[in-house]
N, CA, C and O atoms as a GROMACS GRO file, in nm:
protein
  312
    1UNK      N    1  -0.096   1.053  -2.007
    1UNK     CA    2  -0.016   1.014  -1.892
    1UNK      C    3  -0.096   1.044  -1.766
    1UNK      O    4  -0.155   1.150  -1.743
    2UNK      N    5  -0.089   0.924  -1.677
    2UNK     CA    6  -0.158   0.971  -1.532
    2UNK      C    7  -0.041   0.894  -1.452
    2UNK      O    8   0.036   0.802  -1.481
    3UNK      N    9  -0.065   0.974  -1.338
    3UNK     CA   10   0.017   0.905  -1.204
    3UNK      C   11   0.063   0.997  -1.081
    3UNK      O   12  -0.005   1.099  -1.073
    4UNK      N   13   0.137   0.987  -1.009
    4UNK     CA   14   0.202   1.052  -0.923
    4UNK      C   15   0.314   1.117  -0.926
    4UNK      O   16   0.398   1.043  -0.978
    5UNK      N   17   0.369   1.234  -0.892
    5UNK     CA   18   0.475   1.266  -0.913
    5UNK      C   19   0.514   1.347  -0.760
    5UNK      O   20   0.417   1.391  -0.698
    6UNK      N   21   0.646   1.366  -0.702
    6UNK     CA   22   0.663   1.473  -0.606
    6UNK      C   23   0.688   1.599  -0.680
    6UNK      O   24   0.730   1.624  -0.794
    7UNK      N   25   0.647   1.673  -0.575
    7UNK     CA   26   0.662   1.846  -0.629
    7UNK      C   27   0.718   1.894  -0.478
    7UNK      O   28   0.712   1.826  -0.375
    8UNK      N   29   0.780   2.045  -0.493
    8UNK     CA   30   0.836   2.126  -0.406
    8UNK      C   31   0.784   2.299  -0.424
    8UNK      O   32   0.827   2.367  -0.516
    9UNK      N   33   0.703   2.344  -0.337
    9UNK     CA   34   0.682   2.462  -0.383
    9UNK      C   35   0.770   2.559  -0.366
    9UNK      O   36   0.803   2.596  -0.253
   10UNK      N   37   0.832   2.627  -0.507
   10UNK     CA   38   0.873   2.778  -0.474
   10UNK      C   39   0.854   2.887  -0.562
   10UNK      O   40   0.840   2.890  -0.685
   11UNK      N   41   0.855   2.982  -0.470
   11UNK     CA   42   0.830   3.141  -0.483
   11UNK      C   43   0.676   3.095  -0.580
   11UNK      O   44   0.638   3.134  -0.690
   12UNK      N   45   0.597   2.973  -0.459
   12UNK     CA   46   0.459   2.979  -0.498
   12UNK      C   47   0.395   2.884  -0.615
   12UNK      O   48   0.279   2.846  -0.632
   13UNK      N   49   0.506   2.862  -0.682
   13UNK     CA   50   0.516   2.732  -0.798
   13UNK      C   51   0.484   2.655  -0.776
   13UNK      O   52   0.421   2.677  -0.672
   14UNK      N   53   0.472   2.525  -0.806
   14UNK     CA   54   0.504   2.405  -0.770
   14UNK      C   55   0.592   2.320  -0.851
   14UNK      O   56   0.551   2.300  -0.965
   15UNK      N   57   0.714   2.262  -0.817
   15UNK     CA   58   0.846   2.281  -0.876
   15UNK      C   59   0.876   2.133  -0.875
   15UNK      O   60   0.924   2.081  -0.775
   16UNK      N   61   0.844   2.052  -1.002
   16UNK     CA   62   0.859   1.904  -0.998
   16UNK      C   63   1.003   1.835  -0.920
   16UNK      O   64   1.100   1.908  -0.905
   17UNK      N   65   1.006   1.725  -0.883
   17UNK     CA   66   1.122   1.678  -0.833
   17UNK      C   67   1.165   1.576  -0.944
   17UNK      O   68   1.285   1.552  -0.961
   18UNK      N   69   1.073   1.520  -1.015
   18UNK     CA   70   1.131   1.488  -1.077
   18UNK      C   71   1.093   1.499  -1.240
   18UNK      O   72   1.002   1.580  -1.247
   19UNK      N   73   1.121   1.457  -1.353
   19UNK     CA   74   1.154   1.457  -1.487
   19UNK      C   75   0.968   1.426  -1.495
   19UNK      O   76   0.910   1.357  -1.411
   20UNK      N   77   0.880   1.512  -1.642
   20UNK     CA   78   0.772   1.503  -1.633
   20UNK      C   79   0.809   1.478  -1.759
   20UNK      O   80   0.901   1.538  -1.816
   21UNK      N   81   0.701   1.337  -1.839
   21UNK     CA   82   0.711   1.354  -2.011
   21UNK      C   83   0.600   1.346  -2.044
   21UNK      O   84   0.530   1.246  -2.058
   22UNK      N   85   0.565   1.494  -2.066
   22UNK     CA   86   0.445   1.575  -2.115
   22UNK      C   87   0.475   1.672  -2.228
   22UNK      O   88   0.513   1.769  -2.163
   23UNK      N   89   0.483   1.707  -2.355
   23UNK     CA   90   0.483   1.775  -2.437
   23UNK      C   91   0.427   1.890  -2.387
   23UNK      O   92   0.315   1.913  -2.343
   24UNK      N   93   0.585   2.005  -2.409
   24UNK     CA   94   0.546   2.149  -2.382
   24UNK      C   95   0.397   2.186  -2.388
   24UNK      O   96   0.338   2.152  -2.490
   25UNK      N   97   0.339   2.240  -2.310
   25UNK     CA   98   0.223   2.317  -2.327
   25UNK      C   99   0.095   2.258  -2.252
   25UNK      O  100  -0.008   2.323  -2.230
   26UNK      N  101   0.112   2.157  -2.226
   26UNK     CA  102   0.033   2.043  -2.202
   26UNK      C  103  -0.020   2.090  -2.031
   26UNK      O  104   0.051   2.114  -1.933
   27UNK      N  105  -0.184   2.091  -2.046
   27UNK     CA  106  -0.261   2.148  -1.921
   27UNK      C  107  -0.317   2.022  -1.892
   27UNK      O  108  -0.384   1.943  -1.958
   28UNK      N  109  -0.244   2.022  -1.706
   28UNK     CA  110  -0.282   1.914  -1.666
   28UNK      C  111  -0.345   1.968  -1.544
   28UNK      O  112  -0.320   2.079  -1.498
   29UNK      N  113  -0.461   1.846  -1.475
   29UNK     CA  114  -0.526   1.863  -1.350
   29UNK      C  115  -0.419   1.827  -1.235
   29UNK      O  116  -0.338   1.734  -1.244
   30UNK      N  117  -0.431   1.921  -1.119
   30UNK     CA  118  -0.359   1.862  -0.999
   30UNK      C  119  -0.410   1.861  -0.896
   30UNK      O  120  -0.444   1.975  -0.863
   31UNK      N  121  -0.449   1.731  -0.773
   31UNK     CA  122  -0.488   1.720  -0.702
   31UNK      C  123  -0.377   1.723  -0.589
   31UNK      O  124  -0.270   1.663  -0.589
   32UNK      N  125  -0.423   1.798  -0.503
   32UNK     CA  126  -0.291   1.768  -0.381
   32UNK      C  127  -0.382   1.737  -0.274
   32UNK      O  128  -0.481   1.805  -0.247
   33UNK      N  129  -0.344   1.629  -0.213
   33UNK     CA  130  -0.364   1.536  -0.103
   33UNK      C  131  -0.349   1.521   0.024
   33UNK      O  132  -0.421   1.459   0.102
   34UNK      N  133  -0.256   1.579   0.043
   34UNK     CA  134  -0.212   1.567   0.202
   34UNK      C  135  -0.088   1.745   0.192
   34UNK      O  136  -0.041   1.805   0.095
   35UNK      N  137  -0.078   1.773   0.364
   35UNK     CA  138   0.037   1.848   0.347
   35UNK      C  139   0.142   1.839   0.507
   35UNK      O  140   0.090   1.793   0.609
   36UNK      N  141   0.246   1.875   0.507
   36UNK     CA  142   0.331   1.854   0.623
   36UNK      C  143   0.299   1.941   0.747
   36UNK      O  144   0.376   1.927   0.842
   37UNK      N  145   0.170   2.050   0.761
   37UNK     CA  146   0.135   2.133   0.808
   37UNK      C  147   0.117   2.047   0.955
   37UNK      O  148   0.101   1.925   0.961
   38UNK      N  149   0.123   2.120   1.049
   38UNK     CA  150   0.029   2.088   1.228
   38UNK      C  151  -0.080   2.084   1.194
   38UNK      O  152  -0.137   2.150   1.106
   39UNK      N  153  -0.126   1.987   1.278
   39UNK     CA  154  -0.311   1.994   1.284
   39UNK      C  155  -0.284   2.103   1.375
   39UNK      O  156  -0.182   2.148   1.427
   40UNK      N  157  -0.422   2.135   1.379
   40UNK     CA  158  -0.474   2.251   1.462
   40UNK      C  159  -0.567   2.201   1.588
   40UNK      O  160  -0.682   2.242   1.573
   41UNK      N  161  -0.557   2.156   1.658
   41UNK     CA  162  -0.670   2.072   1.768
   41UNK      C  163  -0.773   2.171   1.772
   41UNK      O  164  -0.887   2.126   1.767
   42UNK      N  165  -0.757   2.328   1.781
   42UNK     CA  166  -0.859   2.461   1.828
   42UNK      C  167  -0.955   2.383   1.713
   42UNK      O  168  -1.052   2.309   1.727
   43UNK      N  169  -0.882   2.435   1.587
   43UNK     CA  170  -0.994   2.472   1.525
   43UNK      C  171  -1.089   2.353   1.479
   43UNK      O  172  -1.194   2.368   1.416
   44UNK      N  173  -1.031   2.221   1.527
   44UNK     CA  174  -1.202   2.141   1.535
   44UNK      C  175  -1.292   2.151   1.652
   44UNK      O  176  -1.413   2.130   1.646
   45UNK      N  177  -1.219   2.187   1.770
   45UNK     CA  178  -1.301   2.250   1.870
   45UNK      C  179  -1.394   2.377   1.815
   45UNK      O  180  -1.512   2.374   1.849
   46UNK      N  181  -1.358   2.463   1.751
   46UNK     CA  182  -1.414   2.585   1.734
   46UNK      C  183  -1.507   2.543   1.623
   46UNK      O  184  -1.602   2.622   1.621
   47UNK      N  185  -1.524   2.410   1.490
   47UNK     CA  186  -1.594   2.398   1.454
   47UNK      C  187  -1.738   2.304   1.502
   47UNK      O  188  -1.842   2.284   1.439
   48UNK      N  189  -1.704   2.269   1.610
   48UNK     CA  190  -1.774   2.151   1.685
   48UNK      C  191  -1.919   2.254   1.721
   48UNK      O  192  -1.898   2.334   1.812
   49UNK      N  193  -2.031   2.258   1.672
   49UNK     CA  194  -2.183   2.244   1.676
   49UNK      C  195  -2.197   2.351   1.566
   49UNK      O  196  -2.305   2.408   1.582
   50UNK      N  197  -2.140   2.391   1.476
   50UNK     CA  198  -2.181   2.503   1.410
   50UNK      C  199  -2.267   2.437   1.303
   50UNK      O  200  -2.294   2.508   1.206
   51UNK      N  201  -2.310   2.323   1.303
   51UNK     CA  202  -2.392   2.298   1.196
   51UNK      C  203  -2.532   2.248   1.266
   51UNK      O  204  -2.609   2.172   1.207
   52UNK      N  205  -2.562   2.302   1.408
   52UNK     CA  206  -2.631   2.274   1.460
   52UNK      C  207  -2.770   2.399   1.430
   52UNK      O  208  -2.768   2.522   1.434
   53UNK      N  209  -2.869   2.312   1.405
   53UNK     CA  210  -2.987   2.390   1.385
   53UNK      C  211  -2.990   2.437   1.241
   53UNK      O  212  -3.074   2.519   1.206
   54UNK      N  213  -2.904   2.390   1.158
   54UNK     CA  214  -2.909   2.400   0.997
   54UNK      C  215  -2.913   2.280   0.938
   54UNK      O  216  -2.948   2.293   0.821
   55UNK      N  217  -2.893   2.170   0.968
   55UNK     CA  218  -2.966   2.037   0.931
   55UNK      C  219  -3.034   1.966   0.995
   55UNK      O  220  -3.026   1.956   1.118
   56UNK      N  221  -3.125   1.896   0.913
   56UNK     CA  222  -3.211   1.799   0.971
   56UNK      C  223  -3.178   1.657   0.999
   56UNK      O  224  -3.200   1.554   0.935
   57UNK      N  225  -3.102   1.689   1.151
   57UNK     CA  226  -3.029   1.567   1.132
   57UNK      C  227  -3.090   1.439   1.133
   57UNK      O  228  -3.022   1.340   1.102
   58UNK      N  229  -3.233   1.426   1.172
   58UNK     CA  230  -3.306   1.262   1.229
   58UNK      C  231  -3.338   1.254   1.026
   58UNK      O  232  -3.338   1.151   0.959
   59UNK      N  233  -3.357   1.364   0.987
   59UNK     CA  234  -3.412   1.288   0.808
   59UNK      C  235  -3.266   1.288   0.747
   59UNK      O  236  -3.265   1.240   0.633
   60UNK      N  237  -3.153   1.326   0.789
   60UNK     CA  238  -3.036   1.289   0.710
   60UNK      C  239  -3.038   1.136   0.739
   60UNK      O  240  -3.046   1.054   0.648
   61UNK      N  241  -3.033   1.108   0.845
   61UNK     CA  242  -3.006   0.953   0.931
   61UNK      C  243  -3.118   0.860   0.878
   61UNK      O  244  -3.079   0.747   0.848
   62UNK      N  245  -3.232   0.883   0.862
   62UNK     CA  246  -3.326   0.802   0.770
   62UNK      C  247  -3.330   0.810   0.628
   62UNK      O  248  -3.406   0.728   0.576
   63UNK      N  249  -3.270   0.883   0.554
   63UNK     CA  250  -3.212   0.915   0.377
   63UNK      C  251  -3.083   0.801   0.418
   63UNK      O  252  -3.111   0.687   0.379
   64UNK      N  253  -2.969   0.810   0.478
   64UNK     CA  254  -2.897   0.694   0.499
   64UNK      C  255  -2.959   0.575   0.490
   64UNK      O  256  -2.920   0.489   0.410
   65UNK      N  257  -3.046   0.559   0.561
   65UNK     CA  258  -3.058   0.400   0.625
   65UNK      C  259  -3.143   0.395   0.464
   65UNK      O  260  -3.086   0.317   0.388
   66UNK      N  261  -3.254   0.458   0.410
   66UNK     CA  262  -3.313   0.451   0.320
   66UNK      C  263  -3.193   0.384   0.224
   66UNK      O  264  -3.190   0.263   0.200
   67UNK      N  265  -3.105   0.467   0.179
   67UNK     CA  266  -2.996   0.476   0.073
   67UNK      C  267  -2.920   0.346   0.059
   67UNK      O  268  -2.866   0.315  -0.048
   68UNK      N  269  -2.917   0.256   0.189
   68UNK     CA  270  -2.842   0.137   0.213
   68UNK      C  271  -2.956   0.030   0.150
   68UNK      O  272  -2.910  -0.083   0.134
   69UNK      N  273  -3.074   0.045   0.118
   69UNK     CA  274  -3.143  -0.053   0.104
   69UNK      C  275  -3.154  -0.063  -0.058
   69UNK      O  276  -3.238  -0.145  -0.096
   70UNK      N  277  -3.098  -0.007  -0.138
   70UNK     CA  278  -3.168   0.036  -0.292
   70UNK      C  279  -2.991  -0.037  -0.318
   70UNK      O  280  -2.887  -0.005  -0.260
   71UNK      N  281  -3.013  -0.144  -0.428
   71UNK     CA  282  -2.920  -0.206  -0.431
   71UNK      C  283  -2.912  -0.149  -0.581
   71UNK      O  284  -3.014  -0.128  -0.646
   72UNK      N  285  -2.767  -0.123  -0.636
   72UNK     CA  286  -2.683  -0.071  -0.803
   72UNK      C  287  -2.637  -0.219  -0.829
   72UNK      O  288  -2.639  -0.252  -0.948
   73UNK      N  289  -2.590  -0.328  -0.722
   73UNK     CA  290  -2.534  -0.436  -0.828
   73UNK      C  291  -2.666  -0.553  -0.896
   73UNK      O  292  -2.769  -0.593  -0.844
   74UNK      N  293  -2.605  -0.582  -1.037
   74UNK     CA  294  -2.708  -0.665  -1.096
   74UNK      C  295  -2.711  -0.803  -1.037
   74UNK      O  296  -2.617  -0.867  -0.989
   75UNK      N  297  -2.835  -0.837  -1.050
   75UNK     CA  298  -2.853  -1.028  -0.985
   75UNK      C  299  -2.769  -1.075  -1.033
   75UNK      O  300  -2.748  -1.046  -1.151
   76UNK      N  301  -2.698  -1.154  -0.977
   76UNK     CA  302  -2.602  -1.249  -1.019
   76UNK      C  303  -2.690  -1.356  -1.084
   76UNK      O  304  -2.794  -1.396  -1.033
   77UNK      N  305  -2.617  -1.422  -1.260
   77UNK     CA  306  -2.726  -1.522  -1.281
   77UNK      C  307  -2.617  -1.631  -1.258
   77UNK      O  308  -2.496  -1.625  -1.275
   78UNK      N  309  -2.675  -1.705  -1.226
   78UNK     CA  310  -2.675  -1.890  -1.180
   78UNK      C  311  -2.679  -1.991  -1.305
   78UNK      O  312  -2.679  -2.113  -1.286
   0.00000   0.00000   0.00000
C-alpha cells in the first residue's frame, strides 16, 4: 500500500485520521511535508551569507552549466 493519509499529533504520536489497511505490525516509511507552523522571516535573515567563503561558488556555477550539457535521454530513432 502507498498513498496519503492525514494524521494528528498527540502526546507526540502521530494519530491517523483516518482508517489504515495495513496488517498489524507492519513498518512503514513516513515522510511529512509541510507543517501549519509561522515562517520565521529572522531566521532567513540570520542565515543569509553563512555559506560564504565555504564554497566555491564561480566552479559550482560552471559544474551547472557543465551538467546541462551531458544529455541521459536516448536519440530518438526515426
Amino acid at each position: 500500500m502507498s498513498g496519503t493519509i492525514r494524521a494528528k499529533v498527540k502526546n507526540g504520536l502521530l494519530e491517523p485520521l483516518e482508517r489504515i489497511d495495513l496488517p498489524e505490525g507492519t513498518e512503514v516509511a513516513i515522510t511529512i511535508l509541510g507543517t501549519t507552523e509561522k515562517r520565521n522571516p529572522d531566521a532567513f535573515l540570520r542565515a543569509a551569507g553563512s555559506w560564504k567563503g565555504k564554497i566555491d561558488a564561480e566552479g559550482l556555477i560552471r559544474n551547472i552549466y557543465a551538467d546541462r550539457l551531458i544529455s541521459t535521454r536516448p536519440e530518438p530513432r526515426l
